[in-house]
PAZAPA-4460 file (N, C-alpha, C; in steps of 0.05 Angstrom, whole numbers, plus 32768, in hexadecimal, padded with zeros to 4 digits):
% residues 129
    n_x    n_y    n_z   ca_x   ca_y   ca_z    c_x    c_y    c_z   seq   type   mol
   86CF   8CD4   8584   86B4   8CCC   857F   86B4   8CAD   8581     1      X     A
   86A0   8CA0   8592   8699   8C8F   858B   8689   8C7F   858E     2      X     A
   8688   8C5E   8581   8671   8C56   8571   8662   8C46   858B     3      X     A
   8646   8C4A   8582   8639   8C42   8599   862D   8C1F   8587     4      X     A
   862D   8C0B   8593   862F   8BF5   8588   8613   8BE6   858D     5      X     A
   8607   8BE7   857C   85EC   8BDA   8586   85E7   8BBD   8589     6      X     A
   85DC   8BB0   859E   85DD   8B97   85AF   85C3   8B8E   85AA     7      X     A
   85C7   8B6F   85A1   85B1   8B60   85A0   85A2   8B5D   85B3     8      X     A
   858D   8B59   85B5   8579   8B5A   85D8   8567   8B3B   85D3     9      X     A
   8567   8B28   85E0   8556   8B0F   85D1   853C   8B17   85D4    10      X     A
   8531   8B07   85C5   850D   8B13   85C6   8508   8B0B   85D1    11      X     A
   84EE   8B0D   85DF   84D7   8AFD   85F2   84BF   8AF9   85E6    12      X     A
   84BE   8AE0   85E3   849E   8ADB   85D7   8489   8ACD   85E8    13      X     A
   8470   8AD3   85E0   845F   8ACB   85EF   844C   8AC4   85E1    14      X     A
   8444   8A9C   85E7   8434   8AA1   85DA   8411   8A97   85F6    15      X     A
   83FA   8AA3   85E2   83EF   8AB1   85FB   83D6   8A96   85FE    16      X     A
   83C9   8A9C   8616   83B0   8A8B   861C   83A0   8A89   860D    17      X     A
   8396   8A6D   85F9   8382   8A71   85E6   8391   8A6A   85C5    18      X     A
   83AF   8A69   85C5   83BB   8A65   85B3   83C7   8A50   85A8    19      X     A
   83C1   8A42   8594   83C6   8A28   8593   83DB   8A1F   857B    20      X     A
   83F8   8A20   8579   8402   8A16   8565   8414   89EF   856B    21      X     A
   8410   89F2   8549   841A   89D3   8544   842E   89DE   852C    22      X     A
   8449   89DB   853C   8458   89D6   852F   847A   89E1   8537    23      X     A
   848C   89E4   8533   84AB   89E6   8548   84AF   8A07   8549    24      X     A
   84B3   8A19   855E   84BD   8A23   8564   84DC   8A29   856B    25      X     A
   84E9   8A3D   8563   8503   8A42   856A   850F   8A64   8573    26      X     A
   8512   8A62   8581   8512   8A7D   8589   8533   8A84   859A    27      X     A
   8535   8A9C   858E   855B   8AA1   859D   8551   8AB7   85B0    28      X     A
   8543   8AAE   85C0   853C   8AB8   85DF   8523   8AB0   85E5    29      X     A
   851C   8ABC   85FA   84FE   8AB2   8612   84EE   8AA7   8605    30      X     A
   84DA   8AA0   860F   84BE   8A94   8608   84AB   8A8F   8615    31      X     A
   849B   8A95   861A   8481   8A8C   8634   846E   8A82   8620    32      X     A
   8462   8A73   8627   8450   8A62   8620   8439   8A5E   863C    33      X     A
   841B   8A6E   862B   8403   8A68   863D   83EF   8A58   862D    34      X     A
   83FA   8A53   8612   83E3   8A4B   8604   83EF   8A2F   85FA    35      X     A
   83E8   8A1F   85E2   83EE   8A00   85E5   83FB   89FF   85CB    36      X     A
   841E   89F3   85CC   842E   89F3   85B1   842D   89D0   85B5    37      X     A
   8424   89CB   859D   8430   89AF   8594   844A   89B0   8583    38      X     A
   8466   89AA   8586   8477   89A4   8574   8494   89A0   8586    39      X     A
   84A8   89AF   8577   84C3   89AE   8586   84BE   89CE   858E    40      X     A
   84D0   89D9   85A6   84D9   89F4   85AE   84F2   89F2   85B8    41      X     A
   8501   8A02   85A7   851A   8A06   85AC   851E   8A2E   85AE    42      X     A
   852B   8A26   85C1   8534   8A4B   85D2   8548   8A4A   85E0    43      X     A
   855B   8A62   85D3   857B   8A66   85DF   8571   8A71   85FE    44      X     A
   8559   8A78   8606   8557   8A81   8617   8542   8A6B   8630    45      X     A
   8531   8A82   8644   8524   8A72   864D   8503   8A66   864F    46      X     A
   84FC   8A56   864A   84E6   8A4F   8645   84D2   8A47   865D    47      X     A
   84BA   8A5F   865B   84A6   8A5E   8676   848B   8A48   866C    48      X     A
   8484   8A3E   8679   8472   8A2A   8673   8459   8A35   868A    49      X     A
   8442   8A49   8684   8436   8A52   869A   841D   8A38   869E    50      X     A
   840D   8A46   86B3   83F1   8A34   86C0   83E3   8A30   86A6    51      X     A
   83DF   8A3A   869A   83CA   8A35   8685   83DC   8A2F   866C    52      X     A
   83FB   8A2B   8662   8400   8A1A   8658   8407   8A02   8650    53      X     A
   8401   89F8   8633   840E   89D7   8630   8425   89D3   8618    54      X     A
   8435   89BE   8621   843E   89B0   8605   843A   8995   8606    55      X     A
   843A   8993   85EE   8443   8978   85E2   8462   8982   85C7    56      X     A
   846D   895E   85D5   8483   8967   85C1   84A4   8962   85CF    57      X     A
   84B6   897E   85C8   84CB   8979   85DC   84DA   8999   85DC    58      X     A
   84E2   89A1   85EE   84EC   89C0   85F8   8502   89B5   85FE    59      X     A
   850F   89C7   85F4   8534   89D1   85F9   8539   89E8   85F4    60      X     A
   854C   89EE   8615   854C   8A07   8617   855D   8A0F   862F    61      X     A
   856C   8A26   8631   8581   8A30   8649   856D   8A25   8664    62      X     A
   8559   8A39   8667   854E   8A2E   8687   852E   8A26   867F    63      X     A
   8521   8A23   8697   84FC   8A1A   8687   84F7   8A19   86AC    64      X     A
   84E0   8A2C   86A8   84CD   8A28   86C7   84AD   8A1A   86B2    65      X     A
   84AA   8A0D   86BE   8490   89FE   86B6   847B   89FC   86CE    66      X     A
   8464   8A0A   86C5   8450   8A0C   86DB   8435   89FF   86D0    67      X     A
   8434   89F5   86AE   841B   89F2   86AB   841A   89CF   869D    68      X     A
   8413   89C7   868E   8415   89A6   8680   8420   89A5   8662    69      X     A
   843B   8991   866A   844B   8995   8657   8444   8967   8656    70      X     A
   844F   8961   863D   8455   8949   8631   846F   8949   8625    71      X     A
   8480   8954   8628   849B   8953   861A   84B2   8940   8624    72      X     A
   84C8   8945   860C   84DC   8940   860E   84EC   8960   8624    73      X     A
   8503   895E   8632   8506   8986   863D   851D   896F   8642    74      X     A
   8532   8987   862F   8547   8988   8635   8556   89A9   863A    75      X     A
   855B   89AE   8657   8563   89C4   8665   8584   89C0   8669    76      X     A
   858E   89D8   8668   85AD   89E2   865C   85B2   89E0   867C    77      X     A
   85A0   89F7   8688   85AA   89FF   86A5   8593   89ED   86BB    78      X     A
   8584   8A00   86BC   856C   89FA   86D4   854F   89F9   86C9    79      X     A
   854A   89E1   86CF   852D   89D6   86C8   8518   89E1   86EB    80      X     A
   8509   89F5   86E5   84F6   89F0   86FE   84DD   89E8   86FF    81      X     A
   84CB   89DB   870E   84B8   89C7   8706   84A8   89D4   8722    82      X     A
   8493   89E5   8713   8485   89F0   872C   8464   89E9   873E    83      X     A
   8459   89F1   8749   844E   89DF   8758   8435   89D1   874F    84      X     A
   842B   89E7   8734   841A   89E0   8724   841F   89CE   8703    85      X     A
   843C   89C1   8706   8441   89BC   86F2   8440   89A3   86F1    86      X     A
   842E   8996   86D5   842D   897C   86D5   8441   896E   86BA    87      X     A
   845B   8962   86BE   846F   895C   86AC   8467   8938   86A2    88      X     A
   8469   8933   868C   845F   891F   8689   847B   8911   8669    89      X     A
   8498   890B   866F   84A5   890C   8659   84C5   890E   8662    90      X     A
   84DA   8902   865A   84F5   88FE   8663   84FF   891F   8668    91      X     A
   8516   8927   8677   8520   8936   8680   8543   893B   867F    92      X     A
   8545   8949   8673   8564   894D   8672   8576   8964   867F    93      X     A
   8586   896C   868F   8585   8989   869E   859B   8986   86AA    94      X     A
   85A7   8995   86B5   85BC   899C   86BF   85B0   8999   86DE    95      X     A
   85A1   89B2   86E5   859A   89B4   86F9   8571   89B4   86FA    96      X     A
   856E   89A6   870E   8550   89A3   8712   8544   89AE   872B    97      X     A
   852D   89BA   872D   851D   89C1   8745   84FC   89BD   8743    98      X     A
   84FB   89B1   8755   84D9   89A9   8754   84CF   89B5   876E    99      X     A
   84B6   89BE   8770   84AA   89D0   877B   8492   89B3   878E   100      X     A
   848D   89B2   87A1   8475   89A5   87AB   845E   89AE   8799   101      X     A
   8449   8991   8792   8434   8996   878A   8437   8994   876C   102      X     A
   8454   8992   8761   8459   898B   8748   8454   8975   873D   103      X     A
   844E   8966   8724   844E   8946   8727   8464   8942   870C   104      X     A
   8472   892E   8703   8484   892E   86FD   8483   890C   86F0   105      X     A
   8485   890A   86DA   847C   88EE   86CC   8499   88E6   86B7   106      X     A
   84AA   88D1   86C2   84BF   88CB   86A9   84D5   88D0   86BC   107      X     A
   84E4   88CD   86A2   8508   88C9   86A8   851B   88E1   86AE   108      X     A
   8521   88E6   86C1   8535   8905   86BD   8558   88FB   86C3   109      X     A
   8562   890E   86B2   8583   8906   86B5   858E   8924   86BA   110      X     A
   859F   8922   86CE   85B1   8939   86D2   85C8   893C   86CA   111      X     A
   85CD   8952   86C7   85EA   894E   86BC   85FA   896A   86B9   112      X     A
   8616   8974   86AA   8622   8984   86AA   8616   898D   868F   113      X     A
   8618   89AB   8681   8612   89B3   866B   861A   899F   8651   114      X     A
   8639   8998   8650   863E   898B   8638   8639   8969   8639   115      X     A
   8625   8963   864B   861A   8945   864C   8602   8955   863C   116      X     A
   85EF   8963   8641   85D7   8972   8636   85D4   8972   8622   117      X     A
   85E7   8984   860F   85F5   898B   85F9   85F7   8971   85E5   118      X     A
   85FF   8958   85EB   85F9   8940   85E3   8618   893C   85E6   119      X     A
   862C   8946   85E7   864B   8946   85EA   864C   8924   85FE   120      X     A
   865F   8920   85F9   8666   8901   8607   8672   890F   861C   121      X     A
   866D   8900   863D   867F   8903   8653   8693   88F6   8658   122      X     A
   8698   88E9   8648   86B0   88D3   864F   86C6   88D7   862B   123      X     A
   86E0   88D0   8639   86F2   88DC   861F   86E6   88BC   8603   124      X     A
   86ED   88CC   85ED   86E7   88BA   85CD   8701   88A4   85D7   125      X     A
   86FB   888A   85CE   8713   887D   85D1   871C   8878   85B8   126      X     A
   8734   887D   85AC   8745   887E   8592   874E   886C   858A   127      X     A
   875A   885D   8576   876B   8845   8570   8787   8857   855C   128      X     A
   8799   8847   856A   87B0   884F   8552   87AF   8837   853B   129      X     A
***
């Protein structure tokens, strides 16, 4: 006999058109956003930014397609995509980036490997004996 082992599944949240919160989100999976969060959003997973939504604030998160008007800080683990309707207005941190024609794109972006992201130093600590 044996044991059948039950597996975490990350949630998906949504929050919808018409919905307005102020204040940080954190979520250990997805998130779509059509309606308007003011604060921080943090998600082990990936974060959709549709046409009809906004932030203000700053998102961190594994991946992020952004299609609607964000003001943030976005710091992305893997792949940031920036789609054709998306208006970004706020520094950029990411591994990997893709912008779509028709996107507009405002501020500073840095690329980099995961543990530059992470805030980890790329270069070795220098020690004293």
């Amino acid at each position: 006999m044996s044991k059948i082992m039950a597996t975490e599944t990350p949630s998906v949240n949504i929050i919808g058109n018409g919905t307005d919160i102020n204040g940080n989100i954190k979520s250990n999976g997805d998130l779509r956003i059509d309606g308007f969060i003011k604060g921080t959003i943090q998600a082990t997973g990936k974060v959709v930014v549709g046409s009809t939504g906004r932030v203000e604030g700053e998102i961190s998160c594994q991946n992020a397609d952004i299609s609607g008007d964000v003001k943030a800080h976005i710091k992305v683990t893997e792949l940031l995509s920036l789609k054709a309707n998306a208006v970004v207005s706020g520094d950029i941190l990411t591994n990997k980036l893709a912008i779509e024609p028709g996107a507009v794109f405002t501020g500073a972006c840095k690329m980099g490997n995961h543990e530059s992201i992470n805030g980890k130093s790329e270069q070795p600590t220098e020690t004293k004996a």
